[in-house]
ZADO-1210 file (C-alpha; in nm, 4 decimals, padded with zeros to 6 digits):
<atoms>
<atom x="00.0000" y="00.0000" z="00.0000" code="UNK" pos="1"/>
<atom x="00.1408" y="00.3254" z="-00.0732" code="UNK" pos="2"/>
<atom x="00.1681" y="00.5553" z="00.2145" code="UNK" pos="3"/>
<atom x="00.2307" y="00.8868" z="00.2488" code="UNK" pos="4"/>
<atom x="00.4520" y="01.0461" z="00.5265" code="UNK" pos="5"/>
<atom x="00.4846" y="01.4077" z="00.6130" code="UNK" pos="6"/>
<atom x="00.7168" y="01.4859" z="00.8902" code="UNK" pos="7"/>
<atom x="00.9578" y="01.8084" z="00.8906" code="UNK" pos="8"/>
<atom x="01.2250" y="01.6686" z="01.1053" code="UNK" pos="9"/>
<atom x="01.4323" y="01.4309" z="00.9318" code="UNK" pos="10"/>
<atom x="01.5139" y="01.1677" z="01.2006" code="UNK" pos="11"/>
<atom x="01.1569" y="01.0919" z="01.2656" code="UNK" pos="12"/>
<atom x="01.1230" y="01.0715" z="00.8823" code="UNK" pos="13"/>
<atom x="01.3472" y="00.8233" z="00.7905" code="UNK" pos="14"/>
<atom x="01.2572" y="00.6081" z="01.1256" code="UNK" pos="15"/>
<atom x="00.8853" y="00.6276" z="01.0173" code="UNK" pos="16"/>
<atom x="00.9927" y="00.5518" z="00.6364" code="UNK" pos="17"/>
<atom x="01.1670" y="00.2170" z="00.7897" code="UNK" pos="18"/>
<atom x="00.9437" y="00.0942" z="00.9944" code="UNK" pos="19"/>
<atom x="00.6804" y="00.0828" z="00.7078" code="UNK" pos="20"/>
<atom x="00.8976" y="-00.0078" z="00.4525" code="UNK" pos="21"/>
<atom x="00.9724" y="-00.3389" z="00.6263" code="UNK" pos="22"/>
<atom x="00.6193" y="-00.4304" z="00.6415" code="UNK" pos="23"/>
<atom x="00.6332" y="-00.3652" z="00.2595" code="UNK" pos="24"/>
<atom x="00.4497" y="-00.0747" z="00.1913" code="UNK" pos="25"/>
<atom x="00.5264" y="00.2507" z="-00.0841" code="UNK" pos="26"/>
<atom x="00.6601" y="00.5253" z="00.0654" code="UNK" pos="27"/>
<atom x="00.6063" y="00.8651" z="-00.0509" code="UNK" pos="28"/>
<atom x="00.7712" y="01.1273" z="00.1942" code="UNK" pos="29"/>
<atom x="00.7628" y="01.4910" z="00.2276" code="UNK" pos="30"/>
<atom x="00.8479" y="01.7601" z="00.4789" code="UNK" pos="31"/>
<atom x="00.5853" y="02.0609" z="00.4463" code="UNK" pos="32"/>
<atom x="00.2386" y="02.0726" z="00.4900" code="UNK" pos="33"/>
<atom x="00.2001" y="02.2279" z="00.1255" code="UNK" pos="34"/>
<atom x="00.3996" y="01.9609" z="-00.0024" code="UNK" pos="35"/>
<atom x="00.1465" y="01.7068" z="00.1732" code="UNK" pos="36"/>
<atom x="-00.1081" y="01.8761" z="00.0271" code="UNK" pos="37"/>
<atom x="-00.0530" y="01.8705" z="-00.3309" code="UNK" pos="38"/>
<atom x="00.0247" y="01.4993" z="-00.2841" code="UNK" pos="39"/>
<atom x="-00.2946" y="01.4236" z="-00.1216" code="UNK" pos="40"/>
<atom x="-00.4678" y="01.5892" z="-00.3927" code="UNK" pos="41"/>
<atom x="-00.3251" y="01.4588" z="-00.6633" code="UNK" pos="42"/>
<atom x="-00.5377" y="01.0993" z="-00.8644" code="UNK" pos="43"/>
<atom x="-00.2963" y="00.8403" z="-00.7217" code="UNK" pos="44"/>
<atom x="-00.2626" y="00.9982" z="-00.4254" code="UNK" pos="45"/>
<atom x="-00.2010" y="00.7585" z="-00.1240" code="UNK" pos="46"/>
<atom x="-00.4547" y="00.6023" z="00.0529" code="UNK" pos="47"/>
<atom x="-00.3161" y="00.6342" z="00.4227" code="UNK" pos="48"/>
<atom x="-00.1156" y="00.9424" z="00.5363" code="UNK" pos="49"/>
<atom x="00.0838" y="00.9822" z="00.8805" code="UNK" pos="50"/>
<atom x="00.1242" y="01.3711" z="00.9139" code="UNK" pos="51"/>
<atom x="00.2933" y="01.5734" z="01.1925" code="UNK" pos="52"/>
<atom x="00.0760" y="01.8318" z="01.3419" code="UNK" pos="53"/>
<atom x="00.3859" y="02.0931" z="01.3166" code="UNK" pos="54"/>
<atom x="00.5086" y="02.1394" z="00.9905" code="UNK" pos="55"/>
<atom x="00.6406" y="02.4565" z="00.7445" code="UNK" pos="56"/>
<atom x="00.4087" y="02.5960" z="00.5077" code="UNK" pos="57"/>
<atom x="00.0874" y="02.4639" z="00.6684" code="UNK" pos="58"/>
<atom x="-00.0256" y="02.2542" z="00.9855" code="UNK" pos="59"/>
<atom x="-00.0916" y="01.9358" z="01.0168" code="UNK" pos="60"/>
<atom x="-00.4655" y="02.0189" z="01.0940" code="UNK" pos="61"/>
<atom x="-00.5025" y="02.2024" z="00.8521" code="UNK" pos="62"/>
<atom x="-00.3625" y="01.9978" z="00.5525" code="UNK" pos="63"/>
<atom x="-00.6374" y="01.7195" z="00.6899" code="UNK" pos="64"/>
<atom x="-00.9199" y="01.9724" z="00.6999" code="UNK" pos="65"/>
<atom x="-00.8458" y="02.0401" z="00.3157" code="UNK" pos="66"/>
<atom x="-00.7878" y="01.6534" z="00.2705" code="UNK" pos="67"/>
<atom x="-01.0961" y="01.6109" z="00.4143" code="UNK" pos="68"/>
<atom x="-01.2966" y="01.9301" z="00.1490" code="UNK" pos="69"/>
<atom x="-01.1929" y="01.6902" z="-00.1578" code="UNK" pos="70"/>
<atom x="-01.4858" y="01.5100" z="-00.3115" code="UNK" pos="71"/>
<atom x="-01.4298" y="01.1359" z="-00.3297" code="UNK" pos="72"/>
<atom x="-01.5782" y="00.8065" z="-00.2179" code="UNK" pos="73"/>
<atom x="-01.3286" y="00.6497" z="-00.1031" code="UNK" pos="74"/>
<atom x="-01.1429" y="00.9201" z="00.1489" code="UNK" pos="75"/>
<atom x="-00.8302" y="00.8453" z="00.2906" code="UNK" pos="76"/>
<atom x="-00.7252" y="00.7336" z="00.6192" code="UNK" pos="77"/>
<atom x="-00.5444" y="01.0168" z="00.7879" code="UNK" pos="78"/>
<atom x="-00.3304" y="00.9673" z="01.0953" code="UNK" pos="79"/>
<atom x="-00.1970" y="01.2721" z="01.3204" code="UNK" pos="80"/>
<atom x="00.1350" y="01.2438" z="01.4502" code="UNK" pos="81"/>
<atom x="00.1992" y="01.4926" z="01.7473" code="UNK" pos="82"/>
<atom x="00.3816" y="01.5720" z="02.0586" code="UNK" pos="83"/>
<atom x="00.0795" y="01.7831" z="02.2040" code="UNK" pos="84"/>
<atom x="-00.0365" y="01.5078" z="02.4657" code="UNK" pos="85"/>
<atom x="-00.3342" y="01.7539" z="02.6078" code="UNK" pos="86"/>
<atom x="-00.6732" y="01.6540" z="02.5559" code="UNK" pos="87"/>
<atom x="-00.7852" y="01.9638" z="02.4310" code="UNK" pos="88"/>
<atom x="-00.5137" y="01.9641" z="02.1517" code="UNK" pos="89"/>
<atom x="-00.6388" y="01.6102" z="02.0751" code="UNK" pos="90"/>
<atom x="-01.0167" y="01.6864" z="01.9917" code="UNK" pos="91"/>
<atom x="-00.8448" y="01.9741" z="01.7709" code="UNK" pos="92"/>
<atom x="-00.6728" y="01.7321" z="01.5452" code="UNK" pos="93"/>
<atom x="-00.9771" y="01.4477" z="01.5447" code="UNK" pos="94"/>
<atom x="-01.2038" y="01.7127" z="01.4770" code="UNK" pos="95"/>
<atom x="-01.0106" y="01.8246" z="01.1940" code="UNK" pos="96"/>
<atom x="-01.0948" y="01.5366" z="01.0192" code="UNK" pos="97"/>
<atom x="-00.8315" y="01.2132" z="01.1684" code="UNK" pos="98"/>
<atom x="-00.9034" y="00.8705" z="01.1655" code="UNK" pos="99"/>
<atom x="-00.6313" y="00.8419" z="01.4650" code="UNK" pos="100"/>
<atom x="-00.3413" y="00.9960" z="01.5950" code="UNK" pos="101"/>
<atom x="-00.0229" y="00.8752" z="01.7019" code="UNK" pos="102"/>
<atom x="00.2127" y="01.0302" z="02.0025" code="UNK" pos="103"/>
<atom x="00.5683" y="01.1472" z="01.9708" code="UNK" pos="104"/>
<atom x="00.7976" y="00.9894" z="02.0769" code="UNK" pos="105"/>
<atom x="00.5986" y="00.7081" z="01.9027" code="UNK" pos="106"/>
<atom x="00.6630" y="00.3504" z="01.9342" code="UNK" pos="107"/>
<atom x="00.7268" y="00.1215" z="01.6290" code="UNK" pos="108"/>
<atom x="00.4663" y="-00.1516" z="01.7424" code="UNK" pos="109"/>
<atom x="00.1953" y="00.1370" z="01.7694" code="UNK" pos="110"/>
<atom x="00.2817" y="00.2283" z="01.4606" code="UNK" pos="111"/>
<atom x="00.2353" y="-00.1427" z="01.2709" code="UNK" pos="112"/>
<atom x="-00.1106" y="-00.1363" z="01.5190" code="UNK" pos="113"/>
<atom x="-00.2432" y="00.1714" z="01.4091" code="UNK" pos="114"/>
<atom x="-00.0818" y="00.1339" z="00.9936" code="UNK" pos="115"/>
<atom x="-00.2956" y="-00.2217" z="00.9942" code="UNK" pos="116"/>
<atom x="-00.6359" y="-00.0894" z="01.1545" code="UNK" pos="117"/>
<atom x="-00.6067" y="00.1797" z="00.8701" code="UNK" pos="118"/>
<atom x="-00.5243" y="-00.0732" z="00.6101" code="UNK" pos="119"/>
<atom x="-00.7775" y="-00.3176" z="00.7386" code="UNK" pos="120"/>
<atom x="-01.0138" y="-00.0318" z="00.7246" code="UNK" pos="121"/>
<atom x="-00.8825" y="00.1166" z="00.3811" code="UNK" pos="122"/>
<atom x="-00.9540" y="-00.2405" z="00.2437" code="UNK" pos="123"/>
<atom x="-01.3184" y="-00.3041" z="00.3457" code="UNK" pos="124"/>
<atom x="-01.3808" y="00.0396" z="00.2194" code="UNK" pos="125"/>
<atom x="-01.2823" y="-00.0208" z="-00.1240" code="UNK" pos="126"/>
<atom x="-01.4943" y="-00.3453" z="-00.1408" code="UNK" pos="127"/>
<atom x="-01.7814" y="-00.1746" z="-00.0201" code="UNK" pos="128"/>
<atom x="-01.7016" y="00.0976" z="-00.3125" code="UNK" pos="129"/>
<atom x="-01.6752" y="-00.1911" z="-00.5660" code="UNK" pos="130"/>
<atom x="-02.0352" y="-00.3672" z="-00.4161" code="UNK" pos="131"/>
<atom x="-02.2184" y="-00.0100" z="-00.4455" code="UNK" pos="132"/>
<atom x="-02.0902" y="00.0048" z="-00.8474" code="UNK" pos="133"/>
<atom x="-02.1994" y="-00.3498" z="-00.9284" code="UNK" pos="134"/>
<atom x="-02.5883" y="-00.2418" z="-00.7197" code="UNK" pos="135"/>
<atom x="-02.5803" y="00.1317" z="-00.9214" code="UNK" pos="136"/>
<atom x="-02.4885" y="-00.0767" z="-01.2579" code="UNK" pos="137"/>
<atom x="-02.7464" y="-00.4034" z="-01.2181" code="UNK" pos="138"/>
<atom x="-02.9861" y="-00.0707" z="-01.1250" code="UNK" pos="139"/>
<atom x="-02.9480" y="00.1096" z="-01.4559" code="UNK" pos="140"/>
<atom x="-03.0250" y="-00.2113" z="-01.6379" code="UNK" pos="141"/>
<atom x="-03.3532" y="-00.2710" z="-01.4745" code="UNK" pos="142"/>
<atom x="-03.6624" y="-00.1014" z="-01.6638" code="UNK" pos="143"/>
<atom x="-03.9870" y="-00.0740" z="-01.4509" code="UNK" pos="144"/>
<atom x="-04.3420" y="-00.0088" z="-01.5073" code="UNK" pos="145"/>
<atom x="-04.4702" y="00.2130" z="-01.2984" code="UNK" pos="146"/>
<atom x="-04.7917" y="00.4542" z="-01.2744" code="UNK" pos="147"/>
<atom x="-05.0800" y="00.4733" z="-01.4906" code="UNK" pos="148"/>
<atom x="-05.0363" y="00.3621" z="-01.8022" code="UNK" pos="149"/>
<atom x="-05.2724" y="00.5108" z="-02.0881" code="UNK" pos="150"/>
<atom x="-05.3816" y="00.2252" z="-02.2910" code="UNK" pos="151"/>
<atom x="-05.6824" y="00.2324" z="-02.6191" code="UNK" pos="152"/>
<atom x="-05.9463" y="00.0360" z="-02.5267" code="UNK" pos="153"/>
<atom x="-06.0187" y="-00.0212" z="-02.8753" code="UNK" pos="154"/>
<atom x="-05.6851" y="-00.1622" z="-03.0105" code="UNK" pos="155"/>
<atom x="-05.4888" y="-00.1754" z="-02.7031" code="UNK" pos="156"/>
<atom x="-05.2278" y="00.0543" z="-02.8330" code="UNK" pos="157"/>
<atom x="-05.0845" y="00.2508" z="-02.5370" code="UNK" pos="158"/>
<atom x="-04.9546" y="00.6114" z="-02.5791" code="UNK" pos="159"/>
<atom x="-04.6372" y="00.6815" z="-02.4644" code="UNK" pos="160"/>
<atom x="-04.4345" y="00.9984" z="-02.2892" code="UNK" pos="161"/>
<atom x="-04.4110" y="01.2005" z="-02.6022" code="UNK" pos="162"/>
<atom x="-04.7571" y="01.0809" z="-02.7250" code="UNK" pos="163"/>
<atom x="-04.7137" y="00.8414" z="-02.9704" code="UNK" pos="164"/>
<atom x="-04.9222" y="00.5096" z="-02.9333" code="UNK" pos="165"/>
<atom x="-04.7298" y="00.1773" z="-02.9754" code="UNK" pos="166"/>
<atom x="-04.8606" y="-00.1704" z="-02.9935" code="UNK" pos="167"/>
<atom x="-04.7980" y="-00.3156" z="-02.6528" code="UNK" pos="168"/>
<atom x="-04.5167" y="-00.5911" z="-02.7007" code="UNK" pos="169"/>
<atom x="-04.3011" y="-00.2421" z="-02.8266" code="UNK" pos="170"/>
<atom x="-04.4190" y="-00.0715" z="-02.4921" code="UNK" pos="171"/>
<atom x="-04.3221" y="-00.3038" z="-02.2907" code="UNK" pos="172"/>
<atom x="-04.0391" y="-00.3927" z="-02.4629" code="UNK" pos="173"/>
<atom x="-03.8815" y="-00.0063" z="-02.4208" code="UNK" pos="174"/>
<atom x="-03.9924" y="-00.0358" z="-02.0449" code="UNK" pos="175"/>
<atom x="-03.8589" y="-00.3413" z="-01.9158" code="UNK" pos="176"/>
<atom x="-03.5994" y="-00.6268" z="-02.0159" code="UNK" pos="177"/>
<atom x="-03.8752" y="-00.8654" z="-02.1194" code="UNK" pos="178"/>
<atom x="-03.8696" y="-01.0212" z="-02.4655" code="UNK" pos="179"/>
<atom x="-04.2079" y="-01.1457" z="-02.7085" code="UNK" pos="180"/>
<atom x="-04.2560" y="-01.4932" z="-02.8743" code="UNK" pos="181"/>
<atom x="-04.5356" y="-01.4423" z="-03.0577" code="UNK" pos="182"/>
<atom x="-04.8033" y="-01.7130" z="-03.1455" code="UNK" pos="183"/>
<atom x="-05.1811" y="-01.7302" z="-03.1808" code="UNK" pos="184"/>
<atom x="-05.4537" y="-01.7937" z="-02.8369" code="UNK" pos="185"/>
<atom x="-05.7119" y="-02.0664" z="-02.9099" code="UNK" pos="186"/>
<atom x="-05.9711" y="-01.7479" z="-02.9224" code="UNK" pos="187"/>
<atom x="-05.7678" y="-01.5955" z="-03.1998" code="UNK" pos="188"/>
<atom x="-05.7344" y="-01.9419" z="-03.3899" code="UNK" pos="189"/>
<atom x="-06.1445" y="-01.9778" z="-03.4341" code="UNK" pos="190"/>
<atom x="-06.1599" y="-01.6548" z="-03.4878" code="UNK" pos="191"/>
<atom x="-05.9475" y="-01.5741" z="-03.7522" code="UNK" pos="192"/>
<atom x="-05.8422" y="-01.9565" z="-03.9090" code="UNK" pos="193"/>
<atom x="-06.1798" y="-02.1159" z="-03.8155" code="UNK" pos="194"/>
<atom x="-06.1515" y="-02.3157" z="-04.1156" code="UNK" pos="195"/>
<atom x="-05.8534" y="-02.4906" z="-03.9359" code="UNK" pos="196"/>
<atom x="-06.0564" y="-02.5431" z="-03.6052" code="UNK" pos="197"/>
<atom x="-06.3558" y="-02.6890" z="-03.7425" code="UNK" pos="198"/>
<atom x="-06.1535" y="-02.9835" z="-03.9371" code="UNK" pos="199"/>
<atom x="-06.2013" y="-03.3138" z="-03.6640" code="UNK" pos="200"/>
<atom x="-05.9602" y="-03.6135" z="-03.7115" code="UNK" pos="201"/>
<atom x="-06.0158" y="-03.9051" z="-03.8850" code="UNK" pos="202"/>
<atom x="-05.9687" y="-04.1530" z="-03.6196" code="UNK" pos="203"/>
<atom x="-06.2409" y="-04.4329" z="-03.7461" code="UNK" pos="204"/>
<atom x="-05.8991" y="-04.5876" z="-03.9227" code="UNK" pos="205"/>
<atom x="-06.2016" y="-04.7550" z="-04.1328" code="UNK" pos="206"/>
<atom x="-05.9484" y="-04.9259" z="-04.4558" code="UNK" pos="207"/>
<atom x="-06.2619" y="-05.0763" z="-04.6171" code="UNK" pos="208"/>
<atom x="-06.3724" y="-05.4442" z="-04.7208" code="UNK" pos="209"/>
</atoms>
């Protein structure tokens, strides 16, 4: 998984950068704020992001809150890396749109536990994304009738939207996925071929002498 992380000071970079590596994930590393933003906006952009609440250029808080004003469906998972321990400074940076936070100096087992609940999470989240885009396209390929629907009493012919009248196996046909295999009702048959219904068997199978 590719991972962005955005941390000024350089130490806690590369030990960050390390500890992820080995678990096998992409890093992509900066040291502003602005720099973390244009990443985060950007199509590929990373999925998961540990940023450090105190960086050049612009916050930590603030980069999320912007992360966070992007229109997607699949938003990222955003973890706040600070020293601030205070409770108060806490709400400020969950508020701001983080999935979690993470205290400096941070502890490289933490950081596995918190990368895998995001990755965990990050996963289910995109299958959920791919479920709601197979339900949206079966939905666009079923046709319903609904309502009243204005049919001739004479010849059946129903009128449609724009006011034309169409037999009813072309109505239907436009309005739902059904298909027509036409033949001819035992009514129809006297009616039109009595001829054909009137004609009995010969079953006496009478040869002659």
């Amino acid at each position: 998984m590719k991972i962005l992380i955005a941390e000024d000071d350089f130490t806690s970079r590369n030990v960050l950068s390390g500890v992820l590596k080995k678990l096998g994930h992409e890093m992509v590393e900066v040291c502003t704020g602005t720099a973390a933003w244009e990443a985060m906006r950007q199509p590929d952009a990373p999925r998961l992001a540990v940023i450090d609440w105190m960086m050049p250029g612009m916050d930590g808080p603030e980069v999320i809150r912007r992360i966070r004003s992007l229109a997607t469906d699949q938003p990222p998972y955003l973890i706040m890396l600070t020293s601030k321990s205070e409770k108060a400074d806490i709400i400020v940076g969950l508020e701001a749109g983080a999935s979690d936070y993470l205290a400096k100096p941070f502890d490289s087992g933490e950081l596995r536990a918190r990368v895998e609940v995001g990755r965990r999470l990050i996963e289910m989240q995109a299958a959920l994304a791919g479920k709601i885009e197979e339900l949206r396209r079966a939905f666009d390929q079923i046709k319903t009738l609904r309502g009243i629907v204005p049919i001739c009493a004479g010849c059946k012919k129903i009128r449609d939207d724009k006011g034309y009248w169409d037999m009813v196996e072309v109505y239907v046909s436009n309005h739902t996925e059904a298909q027509f295999s036409h033949c001819i009702c035992p009514d129809c048959m006297k009616r039109l071929y009595p001829e054909f219904m009137d004609k009995e068997p010969n079953g006496s199978g009478d040869a002659g002498a």
